[in-house]
N, CA, C and O atoms as a Tripos MOL2 file, in Angstrom:
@<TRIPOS>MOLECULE
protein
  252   251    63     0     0
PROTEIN
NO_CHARGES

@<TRIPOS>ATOM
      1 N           4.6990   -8.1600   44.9570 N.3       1 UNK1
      2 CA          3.8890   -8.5400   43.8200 C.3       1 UNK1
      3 C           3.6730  -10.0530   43.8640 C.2       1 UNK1
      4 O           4.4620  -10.9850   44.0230 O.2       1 UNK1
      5 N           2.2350   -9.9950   43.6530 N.am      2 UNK2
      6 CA          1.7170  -11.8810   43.8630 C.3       2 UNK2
      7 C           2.2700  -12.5150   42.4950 C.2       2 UNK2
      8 O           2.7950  -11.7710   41.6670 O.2       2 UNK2
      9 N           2.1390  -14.0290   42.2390 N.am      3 UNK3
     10 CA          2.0650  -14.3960   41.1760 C.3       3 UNK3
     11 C           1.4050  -14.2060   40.3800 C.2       3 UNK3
     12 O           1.7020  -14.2170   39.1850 O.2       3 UNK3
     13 N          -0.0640  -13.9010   41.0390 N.am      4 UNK4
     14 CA         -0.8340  -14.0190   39.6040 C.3       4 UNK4
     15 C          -0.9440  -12.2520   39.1920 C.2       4 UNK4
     16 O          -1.8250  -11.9910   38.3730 O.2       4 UNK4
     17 N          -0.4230  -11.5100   39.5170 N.am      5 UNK5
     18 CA         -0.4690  -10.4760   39.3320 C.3       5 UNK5
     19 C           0.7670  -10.0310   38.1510 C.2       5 UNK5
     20 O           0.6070   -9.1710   37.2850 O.2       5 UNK5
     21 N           1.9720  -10.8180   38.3550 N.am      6 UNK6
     22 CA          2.6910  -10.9130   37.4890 C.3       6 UNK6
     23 C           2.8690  -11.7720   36.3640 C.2       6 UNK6
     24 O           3.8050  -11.8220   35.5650 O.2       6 UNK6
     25 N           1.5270  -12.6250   36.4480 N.am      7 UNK7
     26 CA          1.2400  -13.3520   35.0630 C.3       7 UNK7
     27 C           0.3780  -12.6430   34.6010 C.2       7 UNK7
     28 O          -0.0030  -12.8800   33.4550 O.2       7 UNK7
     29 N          -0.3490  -11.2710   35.5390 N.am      8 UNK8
     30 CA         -0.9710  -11.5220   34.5030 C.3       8 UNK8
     31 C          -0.7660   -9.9900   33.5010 C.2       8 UNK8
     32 O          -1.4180   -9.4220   32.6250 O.2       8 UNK8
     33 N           0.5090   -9.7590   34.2130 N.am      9 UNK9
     34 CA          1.2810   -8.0330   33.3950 C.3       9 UNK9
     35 C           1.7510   -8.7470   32.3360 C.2       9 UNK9
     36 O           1.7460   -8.2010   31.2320 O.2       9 UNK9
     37 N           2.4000  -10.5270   32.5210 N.am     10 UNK10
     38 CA          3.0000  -10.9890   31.2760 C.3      10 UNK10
     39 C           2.2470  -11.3450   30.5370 C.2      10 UNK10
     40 O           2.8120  -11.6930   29.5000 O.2      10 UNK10
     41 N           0.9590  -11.4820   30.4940 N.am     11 UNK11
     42 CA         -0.1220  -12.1950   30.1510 C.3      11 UNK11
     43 C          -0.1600  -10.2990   28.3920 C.2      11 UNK11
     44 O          -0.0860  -10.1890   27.1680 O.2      11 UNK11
     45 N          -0.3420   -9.2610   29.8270 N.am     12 UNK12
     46 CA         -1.1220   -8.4750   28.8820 C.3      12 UNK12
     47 C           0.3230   -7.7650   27.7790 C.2      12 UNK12
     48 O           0.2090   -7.0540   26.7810 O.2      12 UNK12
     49 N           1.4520   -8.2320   28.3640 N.am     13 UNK13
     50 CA          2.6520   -7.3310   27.6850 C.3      13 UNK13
     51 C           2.6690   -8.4020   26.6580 C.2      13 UNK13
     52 O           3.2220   -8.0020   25.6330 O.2      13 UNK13
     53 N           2.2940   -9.5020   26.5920 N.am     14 UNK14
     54 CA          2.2990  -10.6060   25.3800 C.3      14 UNK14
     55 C           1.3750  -10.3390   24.1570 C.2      14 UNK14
     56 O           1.5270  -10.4130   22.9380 O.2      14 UNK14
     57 N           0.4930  -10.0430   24.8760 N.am     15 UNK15
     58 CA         -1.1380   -9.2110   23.9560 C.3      15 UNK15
     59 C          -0.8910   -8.3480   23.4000 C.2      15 UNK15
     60 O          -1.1820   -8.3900   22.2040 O.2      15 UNK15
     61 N          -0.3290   -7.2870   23.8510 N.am     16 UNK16
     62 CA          0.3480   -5.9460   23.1630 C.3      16 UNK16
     63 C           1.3730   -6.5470   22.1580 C.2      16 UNK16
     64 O           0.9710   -6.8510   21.0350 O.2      16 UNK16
     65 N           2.2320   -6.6710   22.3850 N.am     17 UNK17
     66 CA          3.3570   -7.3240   21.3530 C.3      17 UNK17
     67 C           2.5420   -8.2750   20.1500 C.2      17 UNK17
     68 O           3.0400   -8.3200   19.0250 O.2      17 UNK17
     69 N           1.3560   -8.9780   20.4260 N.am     18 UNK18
     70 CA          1.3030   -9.6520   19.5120 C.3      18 UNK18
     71 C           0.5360   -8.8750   18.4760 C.2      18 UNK18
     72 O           0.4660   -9.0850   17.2650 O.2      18 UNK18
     73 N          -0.1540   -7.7210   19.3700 N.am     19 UNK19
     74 CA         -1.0310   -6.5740   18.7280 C.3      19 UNK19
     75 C          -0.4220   -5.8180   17.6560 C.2      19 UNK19
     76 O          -0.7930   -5.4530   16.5410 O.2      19 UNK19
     77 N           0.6930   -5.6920   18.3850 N.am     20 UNK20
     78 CA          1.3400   -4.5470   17.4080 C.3      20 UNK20
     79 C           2.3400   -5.3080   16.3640 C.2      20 UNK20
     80 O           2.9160   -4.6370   15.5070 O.2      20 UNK20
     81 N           2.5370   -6.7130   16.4510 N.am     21 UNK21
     82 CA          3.5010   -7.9040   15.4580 C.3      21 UNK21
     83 C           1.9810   -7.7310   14.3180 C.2      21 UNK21
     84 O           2.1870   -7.7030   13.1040 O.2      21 UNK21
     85 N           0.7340   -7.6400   14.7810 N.am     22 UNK22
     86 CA         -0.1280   -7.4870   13.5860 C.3      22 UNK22
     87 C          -0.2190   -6.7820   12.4390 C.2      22 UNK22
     88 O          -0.1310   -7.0660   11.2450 O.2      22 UNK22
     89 N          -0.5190   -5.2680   13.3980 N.am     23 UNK23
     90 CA         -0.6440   -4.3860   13.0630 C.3      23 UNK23
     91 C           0.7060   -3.6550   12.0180 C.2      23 UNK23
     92 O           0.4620   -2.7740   11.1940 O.2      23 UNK23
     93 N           2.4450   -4.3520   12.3130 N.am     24 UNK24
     94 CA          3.3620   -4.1840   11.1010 C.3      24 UNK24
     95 C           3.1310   -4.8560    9.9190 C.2      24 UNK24
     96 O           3.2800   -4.3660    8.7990 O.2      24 UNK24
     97 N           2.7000   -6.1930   10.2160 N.am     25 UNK25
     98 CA          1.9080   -7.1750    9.4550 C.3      25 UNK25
     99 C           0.9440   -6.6340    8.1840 C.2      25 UNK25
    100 O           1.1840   -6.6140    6.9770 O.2      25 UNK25
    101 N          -0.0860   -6.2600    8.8410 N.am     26 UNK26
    102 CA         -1.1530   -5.5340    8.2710 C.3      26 UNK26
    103 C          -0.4040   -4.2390    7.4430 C.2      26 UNK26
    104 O          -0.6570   -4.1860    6.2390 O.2      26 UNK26
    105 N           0.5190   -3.1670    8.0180 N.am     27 UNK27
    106 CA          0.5090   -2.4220    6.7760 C.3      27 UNK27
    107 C           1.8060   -2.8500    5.6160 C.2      27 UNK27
    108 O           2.0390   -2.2050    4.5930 O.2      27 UNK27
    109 N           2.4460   -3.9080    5.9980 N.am     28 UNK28
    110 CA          3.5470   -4.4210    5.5080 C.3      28 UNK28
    111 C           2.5540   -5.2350    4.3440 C.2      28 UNK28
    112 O           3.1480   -5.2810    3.2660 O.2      28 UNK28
    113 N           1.5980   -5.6930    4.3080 N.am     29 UNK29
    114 CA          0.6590   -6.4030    3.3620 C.3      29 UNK29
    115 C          -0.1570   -4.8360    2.7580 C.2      29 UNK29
    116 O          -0.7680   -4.9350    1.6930 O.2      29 UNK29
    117 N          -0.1340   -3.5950    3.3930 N.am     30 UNK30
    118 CA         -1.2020   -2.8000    2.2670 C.3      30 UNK30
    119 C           0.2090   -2.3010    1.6670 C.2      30 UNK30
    120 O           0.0520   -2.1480    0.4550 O.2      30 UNK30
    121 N           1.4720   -2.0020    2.0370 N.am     31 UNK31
    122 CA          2.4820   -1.5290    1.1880 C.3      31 UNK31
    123 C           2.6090   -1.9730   -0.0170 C.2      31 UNK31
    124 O           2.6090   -1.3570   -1.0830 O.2      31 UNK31
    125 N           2.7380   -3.2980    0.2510 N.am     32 UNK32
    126 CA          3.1430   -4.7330   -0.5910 C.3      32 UNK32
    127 C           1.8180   -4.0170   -1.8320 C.2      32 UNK32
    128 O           1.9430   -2.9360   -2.4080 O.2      32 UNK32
    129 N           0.7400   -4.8870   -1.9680 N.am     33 UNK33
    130 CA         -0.3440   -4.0710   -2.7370 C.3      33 UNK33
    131 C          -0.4290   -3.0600   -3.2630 C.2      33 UNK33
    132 O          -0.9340   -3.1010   -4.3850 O.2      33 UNK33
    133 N           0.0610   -1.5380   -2.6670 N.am     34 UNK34
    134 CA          0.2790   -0.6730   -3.2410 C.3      34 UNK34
    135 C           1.1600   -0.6640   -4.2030 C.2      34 UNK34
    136 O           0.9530   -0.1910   -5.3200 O.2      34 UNK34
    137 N           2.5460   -1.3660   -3.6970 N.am     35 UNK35
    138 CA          3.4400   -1.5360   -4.9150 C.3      35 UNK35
    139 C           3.0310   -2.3210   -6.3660 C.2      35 UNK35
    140 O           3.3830   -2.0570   -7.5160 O.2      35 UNK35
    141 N           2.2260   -3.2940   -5.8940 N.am     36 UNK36
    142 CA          1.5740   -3.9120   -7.0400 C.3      36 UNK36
    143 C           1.1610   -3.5280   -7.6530 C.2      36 UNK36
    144 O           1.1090   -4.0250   -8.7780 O.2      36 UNK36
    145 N           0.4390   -2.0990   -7.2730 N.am     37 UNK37
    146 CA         -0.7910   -1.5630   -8.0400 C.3      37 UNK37
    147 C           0.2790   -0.5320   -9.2130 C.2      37 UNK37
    148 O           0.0970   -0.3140  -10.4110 O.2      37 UNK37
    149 N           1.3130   -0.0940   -8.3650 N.am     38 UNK38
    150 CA          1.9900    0.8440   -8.6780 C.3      38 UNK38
    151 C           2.9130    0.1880  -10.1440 C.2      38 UNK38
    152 O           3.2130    0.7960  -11.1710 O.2      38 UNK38
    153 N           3.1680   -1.1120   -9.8020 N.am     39 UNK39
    154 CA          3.8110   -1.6750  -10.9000 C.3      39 UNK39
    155 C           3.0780   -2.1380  -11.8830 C.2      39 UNK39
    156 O           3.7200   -2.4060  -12.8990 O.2      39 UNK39
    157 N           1.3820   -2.4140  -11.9410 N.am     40 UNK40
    158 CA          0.7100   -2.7420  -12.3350 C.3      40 UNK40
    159 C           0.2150   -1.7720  -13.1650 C.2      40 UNK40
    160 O          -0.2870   -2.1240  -14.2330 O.2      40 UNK40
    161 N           0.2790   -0.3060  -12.7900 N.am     41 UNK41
    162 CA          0.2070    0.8400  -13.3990 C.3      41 UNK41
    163 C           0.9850    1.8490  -14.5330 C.2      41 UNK41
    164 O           0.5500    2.7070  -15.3010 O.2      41 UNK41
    165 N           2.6610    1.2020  -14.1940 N.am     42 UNK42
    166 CA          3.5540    1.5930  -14.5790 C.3      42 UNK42
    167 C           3.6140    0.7520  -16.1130 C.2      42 UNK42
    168 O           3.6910    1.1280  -17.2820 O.2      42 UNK42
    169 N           3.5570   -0.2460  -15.6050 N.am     43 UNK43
    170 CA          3.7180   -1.4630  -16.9780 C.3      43 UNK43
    171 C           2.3000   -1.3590  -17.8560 C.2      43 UNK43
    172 O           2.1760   -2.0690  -18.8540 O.2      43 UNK43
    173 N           1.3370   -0.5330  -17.4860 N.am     44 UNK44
    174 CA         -0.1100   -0.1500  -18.6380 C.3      44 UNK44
    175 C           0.5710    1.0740  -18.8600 C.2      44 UNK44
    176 O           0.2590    1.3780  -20.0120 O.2      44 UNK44
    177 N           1.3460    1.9730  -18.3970 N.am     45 UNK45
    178 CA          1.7060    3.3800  -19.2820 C.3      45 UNK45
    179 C           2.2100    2.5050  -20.0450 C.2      45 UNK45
    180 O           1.5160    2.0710  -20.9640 O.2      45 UNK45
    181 N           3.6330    1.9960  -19.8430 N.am     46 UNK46
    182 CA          4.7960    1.3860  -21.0120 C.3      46 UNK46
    183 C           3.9580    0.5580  -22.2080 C.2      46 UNK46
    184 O           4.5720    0.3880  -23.2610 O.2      46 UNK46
    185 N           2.7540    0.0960  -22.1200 N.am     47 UNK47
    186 CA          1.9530   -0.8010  -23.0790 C.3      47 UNK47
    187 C           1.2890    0.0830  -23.5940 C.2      47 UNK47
    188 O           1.5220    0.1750  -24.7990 O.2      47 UNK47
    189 N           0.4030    0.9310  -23.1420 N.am     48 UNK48
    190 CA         -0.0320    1.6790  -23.6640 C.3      48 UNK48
    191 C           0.2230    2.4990  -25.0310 C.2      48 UNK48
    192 O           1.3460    2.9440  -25.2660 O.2      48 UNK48
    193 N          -0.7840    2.6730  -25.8700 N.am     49 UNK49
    194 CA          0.0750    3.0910  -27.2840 C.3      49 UNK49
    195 C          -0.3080    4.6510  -27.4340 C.2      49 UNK49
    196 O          -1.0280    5.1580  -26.5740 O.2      49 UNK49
    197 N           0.0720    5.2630  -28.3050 N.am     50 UNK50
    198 CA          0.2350    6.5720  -28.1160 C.3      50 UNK50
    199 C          -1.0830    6.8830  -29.0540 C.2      50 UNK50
    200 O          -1.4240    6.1280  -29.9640 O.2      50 UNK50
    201 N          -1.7580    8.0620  -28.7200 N.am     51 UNK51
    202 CA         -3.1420    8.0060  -29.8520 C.3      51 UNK51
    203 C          -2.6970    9.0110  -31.2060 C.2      51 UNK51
    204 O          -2.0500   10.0510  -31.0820 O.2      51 UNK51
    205 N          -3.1600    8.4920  -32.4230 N.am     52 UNK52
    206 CA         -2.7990    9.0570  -33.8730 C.3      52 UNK52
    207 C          -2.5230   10.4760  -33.9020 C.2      52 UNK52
    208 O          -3.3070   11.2230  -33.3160 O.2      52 UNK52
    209 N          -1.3920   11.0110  -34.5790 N.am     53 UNK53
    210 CA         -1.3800   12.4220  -34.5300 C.3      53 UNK53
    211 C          -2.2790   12.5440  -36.1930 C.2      53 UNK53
    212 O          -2.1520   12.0340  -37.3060 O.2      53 UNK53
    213 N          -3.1450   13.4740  -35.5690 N.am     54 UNK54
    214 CA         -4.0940   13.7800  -36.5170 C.3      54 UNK54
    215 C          -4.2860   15.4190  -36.0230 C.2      54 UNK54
    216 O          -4.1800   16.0190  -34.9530 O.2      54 UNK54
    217 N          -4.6750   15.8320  -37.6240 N.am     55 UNK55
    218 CA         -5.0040   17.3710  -37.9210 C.3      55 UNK55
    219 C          -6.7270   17.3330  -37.1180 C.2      55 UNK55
    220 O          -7.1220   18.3860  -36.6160 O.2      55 UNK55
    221 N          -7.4450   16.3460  -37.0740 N.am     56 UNK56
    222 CA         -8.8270   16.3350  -36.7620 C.3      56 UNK56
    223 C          -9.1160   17.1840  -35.3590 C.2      56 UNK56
    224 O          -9.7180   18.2110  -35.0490 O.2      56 UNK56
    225 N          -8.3130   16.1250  -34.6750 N.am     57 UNK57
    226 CA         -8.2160   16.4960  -33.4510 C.3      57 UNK57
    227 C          -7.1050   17.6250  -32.6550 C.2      57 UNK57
    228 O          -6.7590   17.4630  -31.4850 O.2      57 UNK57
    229 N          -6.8030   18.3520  -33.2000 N.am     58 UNK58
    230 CA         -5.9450   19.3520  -32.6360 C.3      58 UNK58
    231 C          -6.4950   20.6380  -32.4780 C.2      58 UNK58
    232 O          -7.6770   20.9380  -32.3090 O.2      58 UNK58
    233 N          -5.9370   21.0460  -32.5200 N.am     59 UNK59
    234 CA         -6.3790   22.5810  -32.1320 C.3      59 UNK59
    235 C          -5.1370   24.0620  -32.0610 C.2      59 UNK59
    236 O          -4.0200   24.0650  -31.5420 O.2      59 UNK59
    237 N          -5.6130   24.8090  -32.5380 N.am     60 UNK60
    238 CA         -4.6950   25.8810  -32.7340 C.3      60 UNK60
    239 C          -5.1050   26.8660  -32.0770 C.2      60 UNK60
    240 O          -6.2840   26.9540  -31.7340 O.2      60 UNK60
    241 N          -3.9540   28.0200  -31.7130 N.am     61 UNK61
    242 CA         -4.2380   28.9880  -30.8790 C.3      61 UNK61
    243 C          -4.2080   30.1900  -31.9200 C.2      61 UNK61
    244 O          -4.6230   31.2810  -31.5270 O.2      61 UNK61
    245 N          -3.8000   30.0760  -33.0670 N.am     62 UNK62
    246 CA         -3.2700   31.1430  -34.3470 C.3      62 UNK62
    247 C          -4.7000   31.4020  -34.8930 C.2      62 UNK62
    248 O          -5.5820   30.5700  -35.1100 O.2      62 UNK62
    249 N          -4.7200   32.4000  -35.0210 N.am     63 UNK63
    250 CA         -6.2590   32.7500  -35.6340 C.3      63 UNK63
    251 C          -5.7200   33.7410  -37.4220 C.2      63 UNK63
    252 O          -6.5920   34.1670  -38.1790 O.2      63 UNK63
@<TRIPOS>BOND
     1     1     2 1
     2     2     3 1
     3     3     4 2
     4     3     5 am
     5     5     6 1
     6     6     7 1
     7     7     8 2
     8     7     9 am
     9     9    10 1
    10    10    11 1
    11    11    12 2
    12    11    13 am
    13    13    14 1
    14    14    15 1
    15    15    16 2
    16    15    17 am
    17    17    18 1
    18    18    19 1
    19    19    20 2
    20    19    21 am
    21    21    22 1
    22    22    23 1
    23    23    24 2
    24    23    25 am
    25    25    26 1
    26    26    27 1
    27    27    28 2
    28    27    29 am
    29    29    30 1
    30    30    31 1
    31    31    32 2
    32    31    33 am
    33    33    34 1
    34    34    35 1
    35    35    36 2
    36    35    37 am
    37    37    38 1
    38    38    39 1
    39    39    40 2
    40    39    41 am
    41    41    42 1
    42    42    43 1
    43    43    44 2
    44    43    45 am
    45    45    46 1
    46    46    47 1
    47    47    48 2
    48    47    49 am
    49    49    50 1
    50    50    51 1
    51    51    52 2
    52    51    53 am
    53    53    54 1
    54    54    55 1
    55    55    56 2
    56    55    57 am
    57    57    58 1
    58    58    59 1
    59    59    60 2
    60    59    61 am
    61    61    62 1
    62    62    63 1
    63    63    64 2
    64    63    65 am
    65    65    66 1
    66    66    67 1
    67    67    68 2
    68    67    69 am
    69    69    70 1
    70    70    71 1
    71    71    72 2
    72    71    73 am
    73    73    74 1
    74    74    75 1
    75    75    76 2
    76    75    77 am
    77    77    78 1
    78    78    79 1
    79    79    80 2
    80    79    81 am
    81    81    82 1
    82    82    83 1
    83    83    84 2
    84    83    85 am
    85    85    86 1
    86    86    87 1
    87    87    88 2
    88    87    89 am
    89    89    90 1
    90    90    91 1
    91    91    92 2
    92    91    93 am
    93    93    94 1
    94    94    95 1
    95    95    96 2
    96    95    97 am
    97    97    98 1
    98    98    99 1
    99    99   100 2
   100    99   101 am
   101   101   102 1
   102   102   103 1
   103   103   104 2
   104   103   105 am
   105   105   106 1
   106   106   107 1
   107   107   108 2
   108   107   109 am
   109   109   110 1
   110   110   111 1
   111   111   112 2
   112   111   113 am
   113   113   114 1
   114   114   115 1
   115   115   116 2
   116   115   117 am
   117   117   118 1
   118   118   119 1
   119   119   120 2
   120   119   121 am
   121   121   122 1
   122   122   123 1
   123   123   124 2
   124   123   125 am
   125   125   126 1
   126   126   127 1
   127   127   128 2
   128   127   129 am
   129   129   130 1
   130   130   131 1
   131   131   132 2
   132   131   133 am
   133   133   134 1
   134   134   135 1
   135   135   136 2
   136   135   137 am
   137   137   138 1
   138   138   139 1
   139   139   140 2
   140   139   141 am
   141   141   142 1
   142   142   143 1
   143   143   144 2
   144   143   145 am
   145   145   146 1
   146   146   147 1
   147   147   148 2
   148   147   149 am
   149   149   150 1
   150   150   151 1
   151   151   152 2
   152   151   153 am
   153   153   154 1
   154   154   155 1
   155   155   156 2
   156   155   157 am
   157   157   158 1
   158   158   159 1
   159   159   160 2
   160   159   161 am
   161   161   162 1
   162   162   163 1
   163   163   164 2
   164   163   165 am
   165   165   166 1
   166   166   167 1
   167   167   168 2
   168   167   169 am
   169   169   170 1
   170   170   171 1
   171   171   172 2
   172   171   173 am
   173   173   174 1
   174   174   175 1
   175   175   176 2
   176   175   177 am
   177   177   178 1
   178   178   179 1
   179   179   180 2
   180   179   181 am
   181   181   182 1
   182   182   183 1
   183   183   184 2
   184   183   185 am
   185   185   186 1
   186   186   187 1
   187   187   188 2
   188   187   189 am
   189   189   190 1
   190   190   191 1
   191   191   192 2
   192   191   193 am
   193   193   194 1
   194   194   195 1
   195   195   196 2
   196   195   197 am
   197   197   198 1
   198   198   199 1
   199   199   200 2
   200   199   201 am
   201   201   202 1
   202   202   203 1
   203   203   204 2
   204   203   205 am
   205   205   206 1
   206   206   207 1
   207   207   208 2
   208   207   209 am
   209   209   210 1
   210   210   211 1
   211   211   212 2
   212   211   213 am
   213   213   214 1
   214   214   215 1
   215   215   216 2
   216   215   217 am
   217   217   218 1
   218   218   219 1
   219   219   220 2
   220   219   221 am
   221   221   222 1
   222   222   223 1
   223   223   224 2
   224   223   225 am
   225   225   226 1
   226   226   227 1
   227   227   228 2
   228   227   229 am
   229   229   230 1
   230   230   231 1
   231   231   232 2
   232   231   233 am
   233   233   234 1
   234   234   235 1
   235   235   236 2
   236   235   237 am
   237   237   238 1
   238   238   239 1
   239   239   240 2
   240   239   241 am
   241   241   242 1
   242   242   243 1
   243   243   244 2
   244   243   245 am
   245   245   246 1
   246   246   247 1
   247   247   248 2
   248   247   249 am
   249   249   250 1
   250   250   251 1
   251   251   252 2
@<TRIPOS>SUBSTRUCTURE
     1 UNK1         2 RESIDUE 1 A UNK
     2 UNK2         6 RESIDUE 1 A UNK
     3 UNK3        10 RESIDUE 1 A UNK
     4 UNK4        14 RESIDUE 1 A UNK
     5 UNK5        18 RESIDUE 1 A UNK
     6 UNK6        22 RESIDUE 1 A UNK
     7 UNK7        26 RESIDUE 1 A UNK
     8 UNK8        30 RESIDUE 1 A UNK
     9 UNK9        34 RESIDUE 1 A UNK
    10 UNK10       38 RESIDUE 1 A UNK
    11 UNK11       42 RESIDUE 1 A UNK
    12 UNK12       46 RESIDUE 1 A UNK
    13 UNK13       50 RESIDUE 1 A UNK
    14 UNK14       54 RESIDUE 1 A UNK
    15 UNK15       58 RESIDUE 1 A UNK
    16 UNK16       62 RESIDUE 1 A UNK
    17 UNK17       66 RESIDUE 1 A UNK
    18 UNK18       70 RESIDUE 1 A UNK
    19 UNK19       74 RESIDUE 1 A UNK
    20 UNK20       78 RESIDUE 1 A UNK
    21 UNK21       82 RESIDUE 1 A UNK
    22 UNK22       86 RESIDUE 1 A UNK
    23 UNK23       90 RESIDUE 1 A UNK
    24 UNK24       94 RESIDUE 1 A UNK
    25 UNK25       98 RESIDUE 1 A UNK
    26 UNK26      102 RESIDUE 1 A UNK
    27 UNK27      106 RESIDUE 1 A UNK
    28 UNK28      110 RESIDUE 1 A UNK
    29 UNK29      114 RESIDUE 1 A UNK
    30 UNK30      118 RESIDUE 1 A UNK
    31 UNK31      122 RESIDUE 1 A UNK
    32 UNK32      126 RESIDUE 1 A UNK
    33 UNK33      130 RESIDUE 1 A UNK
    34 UNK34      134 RESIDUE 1 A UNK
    35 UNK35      138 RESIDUE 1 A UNK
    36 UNK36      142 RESIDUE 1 A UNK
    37 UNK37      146 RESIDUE 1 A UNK
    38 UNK38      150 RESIDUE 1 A UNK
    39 UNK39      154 RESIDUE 1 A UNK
    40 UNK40      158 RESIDUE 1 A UNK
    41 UNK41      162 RESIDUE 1 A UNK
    42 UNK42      166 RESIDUE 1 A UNK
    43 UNK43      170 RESIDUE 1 A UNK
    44 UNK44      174 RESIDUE 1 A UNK
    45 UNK45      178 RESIDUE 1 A UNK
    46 UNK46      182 RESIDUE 1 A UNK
    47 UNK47      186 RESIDUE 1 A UNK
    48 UNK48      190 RESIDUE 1 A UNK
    49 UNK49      194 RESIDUE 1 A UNK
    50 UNK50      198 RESIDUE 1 A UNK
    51 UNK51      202 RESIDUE 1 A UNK
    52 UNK52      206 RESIDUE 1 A UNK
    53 UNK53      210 RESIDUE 1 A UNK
    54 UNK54      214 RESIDUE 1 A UNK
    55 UNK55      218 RESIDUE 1 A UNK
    56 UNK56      222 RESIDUE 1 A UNK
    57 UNK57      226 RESIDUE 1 A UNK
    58 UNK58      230 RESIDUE 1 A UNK
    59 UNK59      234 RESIDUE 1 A UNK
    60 UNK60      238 RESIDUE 1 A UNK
    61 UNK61      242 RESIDUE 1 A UNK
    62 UNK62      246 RESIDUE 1 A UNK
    63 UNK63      250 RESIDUE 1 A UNK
C-alpha cells in the first residue's frame, strides 16, 4: 500500500466519523426540542383551568 493510498482511506475514515459525530449531533438537538415541546406542553395542561361545571352543557343518557 502506497502513501497516498493510505491517506487517502484516512482521509475518507475521518469523513465518515465526522459524518456520523453530526448526524448524533443532529438528533441529540431534535430530542432536546422534543423535550421542550413536551415540557412546554405539560406545564399548559398544569395552567390550564378547568371549564365551568354547568347544567347547560351536559348531557344525560336517562330519558
Amino acid at each position: 500500500m502506497d502513501i497516498s493510498s493510505v491517506t487517502a482511506s484516512s482521509q475518507l475514515l475521518q469523513s465518515s466519523q465526522t459524518q456520523q459525530a453530526l448526524s448524533v449531533s443532529m438528533v441529540k438537538q431534535a430530542a432536546n426540542a422534543q423535550n421542550q415541546v413536551a415540557a412546554m406542553l405539560a406545564q399548559n395542561v398544569k395552567q390550564g383551568s378547568q371549564p365551568a361545571q354547568s347544567q347547560d352543557y351536559g348531557f344525560s343518557t336517562m330519558v
